[in-house]
N, C-alpha and C positions, 0 to 999 in steps of 0.2 A: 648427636645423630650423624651417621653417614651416609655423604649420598654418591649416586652414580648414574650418571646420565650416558643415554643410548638415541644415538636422533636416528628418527624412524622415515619410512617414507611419507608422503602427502601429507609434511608441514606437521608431526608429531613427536614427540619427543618421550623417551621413556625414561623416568627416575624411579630409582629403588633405593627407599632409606632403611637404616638398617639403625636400630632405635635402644642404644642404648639398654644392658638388662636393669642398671640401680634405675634409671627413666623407670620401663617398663614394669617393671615390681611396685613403684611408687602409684603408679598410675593404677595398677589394679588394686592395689589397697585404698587409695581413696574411691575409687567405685565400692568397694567393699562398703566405706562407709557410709558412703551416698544410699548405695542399695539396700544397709541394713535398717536404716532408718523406717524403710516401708517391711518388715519381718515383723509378724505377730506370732510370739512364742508365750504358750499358756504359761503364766507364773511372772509372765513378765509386763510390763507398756511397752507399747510398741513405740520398737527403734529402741526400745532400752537393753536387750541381751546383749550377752558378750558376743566381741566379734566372731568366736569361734564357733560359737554355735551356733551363730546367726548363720555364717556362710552356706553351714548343711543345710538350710534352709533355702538357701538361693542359687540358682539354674548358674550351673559353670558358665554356658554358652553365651547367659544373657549378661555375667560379671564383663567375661571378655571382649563382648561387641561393647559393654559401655566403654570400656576401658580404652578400647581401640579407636572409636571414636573421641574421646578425650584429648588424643594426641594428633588424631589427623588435620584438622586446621593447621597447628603450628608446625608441623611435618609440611605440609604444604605450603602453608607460605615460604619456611626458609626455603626449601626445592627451588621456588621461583626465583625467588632473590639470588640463590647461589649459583644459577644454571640462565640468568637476565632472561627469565622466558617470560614473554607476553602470551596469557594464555586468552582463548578465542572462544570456549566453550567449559561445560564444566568437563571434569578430568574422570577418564576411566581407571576403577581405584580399585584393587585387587592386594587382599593377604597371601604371599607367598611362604612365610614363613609364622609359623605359630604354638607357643609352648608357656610354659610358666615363667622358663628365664629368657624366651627370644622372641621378638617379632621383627617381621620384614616386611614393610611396603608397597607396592609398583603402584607409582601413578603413569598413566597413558597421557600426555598434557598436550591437545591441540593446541600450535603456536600461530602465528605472524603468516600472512602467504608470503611464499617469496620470491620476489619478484627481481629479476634481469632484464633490465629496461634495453631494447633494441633501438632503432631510429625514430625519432619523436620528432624533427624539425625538419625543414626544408622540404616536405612534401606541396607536391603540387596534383591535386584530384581536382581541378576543374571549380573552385567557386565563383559562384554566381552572384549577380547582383540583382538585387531584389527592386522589382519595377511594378508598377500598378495604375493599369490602362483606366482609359476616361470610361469604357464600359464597366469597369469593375466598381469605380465611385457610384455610377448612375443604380448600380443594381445593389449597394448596400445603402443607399437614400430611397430604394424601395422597397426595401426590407422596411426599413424604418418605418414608411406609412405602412404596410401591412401590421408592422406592430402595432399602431395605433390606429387602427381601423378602429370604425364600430357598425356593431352587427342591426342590421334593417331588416323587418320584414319583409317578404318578398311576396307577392298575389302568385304567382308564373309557379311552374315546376323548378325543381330543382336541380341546379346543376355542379358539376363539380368544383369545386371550392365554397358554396352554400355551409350551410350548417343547418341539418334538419333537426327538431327537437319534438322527442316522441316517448312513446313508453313500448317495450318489447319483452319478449317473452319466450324463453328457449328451451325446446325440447328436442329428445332423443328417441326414438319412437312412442312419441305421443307423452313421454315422460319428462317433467320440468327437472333442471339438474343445477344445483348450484353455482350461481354465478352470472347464473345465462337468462337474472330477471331485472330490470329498472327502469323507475319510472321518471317523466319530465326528464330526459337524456340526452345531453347534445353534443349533438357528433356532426364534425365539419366530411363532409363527403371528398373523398378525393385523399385525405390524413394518413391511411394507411393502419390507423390503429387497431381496427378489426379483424377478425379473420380474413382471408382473401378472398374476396366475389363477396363480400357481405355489401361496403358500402356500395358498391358498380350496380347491384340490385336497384339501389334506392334513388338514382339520377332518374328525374322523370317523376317523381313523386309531391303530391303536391298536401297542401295545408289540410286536415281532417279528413285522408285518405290513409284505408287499411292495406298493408301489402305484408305479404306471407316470403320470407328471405329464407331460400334452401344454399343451404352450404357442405362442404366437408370439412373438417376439424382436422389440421396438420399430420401427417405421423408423427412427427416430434412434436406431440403437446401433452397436458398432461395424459399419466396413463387412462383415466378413465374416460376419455374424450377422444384417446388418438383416433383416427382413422374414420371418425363415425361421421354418420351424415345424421343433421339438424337441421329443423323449421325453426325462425325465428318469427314469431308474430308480434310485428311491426305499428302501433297506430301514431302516425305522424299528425303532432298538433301543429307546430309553425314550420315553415321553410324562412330561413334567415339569411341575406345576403352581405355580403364584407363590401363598407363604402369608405375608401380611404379618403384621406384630408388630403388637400392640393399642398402641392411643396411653395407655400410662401414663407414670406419672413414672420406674417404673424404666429403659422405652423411651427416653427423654428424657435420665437419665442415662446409659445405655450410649450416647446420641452422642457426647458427651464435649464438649459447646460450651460454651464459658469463659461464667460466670456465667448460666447455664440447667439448672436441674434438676427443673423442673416442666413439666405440660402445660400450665398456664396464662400461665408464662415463655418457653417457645415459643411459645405462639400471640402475645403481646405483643411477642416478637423477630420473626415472621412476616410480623407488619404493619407494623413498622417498616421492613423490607427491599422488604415488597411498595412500601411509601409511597415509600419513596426511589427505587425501581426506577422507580415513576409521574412521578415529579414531575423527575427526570431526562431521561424518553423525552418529558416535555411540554415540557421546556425546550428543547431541541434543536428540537424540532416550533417553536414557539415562533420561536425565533430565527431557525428558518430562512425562518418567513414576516414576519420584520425583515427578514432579508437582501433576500427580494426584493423587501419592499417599497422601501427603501432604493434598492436597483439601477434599478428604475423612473426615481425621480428625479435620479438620480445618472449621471455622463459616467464611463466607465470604458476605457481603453483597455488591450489588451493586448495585447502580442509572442504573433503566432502560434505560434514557436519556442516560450517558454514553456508554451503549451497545449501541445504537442506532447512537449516533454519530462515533463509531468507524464503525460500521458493512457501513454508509453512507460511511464512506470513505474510504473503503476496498472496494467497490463498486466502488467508482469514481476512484480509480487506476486501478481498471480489467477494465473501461470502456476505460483509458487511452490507456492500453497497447495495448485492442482488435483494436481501433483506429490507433496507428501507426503500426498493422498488416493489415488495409485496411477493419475491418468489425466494425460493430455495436455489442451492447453486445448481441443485440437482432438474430442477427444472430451468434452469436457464440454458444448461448444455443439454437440454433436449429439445429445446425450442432451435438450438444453432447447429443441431446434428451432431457433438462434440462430445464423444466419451470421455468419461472421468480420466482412464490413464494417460487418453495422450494428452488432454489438460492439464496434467501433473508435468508431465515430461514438458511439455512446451513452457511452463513454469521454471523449470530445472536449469532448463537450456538461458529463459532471459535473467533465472538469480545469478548467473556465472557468469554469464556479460557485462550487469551492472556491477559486480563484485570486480571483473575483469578489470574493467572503467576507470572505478574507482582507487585501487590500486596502482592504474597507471597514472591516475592524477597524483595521488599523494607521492608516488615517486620522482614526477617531474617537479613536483613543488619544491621535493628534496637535494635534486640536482640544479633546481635553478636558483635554490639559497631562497625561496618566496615567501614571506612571512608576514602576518600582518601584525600592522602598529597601530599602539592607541590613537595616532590622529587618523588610520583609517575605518577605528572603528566608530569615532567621533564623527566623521564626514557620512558614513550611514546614519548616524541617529537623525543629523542635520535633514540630511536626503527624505528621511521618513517620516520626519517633524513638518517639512512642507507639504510632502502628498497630502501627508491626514489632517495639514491644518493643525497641528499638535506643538505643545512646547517640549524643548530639547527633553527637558526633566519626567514629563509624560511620558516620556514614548520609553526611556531609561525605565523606568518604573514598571512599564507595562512588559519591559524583556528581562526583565533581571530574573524572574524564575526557567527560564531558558538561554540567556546568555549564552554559555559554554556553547551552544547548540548553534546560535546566533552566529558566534563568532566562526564558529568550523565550516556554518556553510555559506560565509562570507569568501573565507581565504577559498575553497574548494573554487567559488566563483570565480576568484581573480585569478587563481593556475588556468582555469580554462581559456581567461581572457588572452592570459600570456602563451597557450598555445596554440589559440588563433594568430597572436601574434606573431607565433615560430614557425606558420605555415602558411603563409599569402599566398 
């Protein structure tokens, strides 16, 4: 086979093999065979006539496509190997030349983006150091007991933060509509999870009291609901109030957190979670204004395909998650105001930043020689073997059908580390 490479613009590369006629003759007689096999000619078992007279029997067009495809694989791989292209998608494959004694080629082969890395070290953008006031402790130790509250009945009306627990019933002009009926329902007041003006109706209500809740239905909600006005009828069986537990140490121990059994021990584990929760959301913030700074100076090319396949499946994950929330994506961008196309397009814009990112990380790994060793990959297993309480051989066991995966977004980590390093 010959071939002939043409490098195209946005990271494409165009080969034309040009295939041999003794190839190309060979290859359509063993279609011949292949396809005479399934030929029923009267006087004969099938797949038994002569090849000759089989062929009348069987569609030119369709001997050629098998035949053509026979050969494209192995046309394809050598292409790659002969032309060192890393291809990034599958390839746009077009017959340019076609006859009994000749065929031609053209594969389109998206390759590598490529990438001219600009300045990458010695920036200075302002980092920060990550601090966590004594208010900030006090109000995640009251997070805490709100988590473990437990709900009392209340005599009094209800007021916001309560949970009143009733059965209700929604109509649209006088008509009951799907969704809009349940009973024994508890709904903390003040939550936000209902329509708006539903729960603010209900402060002031008290224990086996009926109240009738007029609302309007969003214009972004579903279509058969947008814009409409509903009575919900309300019958309130309990008003429940939220009674948190005193911050002592017996509090403390009834959490049951491995080496904490003081209020003073929590509020020290507190800050340490809050510290690292900081100094984490600053790194990321952080890095991402390297990246762009980086990108400024930096030639970045990428296969549109590429953007395209990521932003697809940044799509199919939002549609995932919208899904086991109980809605379609299509009603979630009507609930947030947010047409489909500029969804897509805002999509577009962040697959070609992480792809931007990405890129620049794998380049700087490359210039900085960054490679990871088996005692780094051994020092993670150890690292993960004490989180989880796990032996070294567990947790090996537990990655080995990901590994490969393991390992890339090990090293990807420590380039990053290395160009915080490069930019104090």
């Amino acid at each position: 086979m010959k071939f002939t490479f043409k490098e195209l613009e946005a990271c494409h590369t165009e080969v034309t093999v040009t295939i041999e006629e003794e190839k190309w003759k060979a290859a359509q007689e063993a279609s011949l065979k292949k396809l005479a096999k399934e030929v029923q000619i009267d006087g004969f078992r099938k797949g038994n006539a002569p090849l000759a007279l089989a062929k009348k029997h069987i569609d030119q067009g369709k001997l050629l496509d098998d035949a053509i495809n026979s050969l494209l694989p192995e046309a394809y791989k050598e292409a790659l190997a002969k032309g060192k292209l890393e291809p990034f998608a599958q390839p746009k494959v077009d017959v340019t030349k076609l006859s009994d004694t000749e065929l031609e080629v053209k594969f389109v082969v998206t390759t590598a983006p490529k990438v001219e890395l600009g300045q990458y070290k010695d920036f200075n953008l302002g980092k920060k150091e990550a601090k966590v006031t004594a208010k900030e402790v006090e109000e995640a130790l009251e997070d805490l007991r709100k988590q473990n509250a437990s709900l009392i009945l209340k005599e009094g009306a209800a007021e916001k933060g309560d949970t009143v627990v009733m059965d209700f019933k929604g109509t649209v002009d006088g008509v009951a509509f799907e969704g809009g009926t349940a009973q024994n329902y508890e709904l903390e007041l003040g939550s936000g999870s209902f329509i708006p003006g539903f729960e603010d109706q209900l402060i002031g209500v008290k224990a086996e009291e009926h109240r009738d809740v007029k609302v309007k239905f969003p214009e972004q909600y579903t279509p058969e609901l947008a814009g409409k006005d509903a009575v919900f009828a309300c019958d309130v069986h309990e008003v429940k109030t939220r009674k948190l537990p005193e911050l002592t140490d017996e509090f403390v121990k009834d959490l049951a957190l491995e080496g904490i059994e003081s209020v003073e021990a929590l509020k020290e584990s507190k800050k340490t979670e809050l510290l690292n929760n900081k100094e984490n959301q600053q790194k990321r913030e952080y890095l991402e204004k390297l990246y762009a700074e980086i990108a400024k100076s930096s030639k970045i090319e990428i296969p549109q395909e590429m953007i395209d396949d990521q932003a697809a499946s940044m799509k199919k994950d939002m549609e995932n998650r919208m899904q086991q929330s109980g809605l379609t994506l299509e009603q979630y961008l009507q609930f947030v105001g947010q047409k489909l196309e500029d969804f897509e397009a805002k999509l577009k814009d962040d697959a070609k930043r992480d792809i931007t990112n990405y890129f620049i990380l794998e380049k700087i790994g490359e210039i900085e020689k960054l490679e990871l060793t088996d005692a780094d990959v051994e020092f993670e297993y150890a690292k993960l073997a004490e989180q989880y309480k796990m032996k070294i051989e567990d947790v090996k066991k537990a990655l080995a059908t990901q590994l490969e995966q393991f390992k890339h977004n090990l090293r990807m980590t420590r380039i990053e580390e290395e160009l915080l390093k490069l930019n104090k």
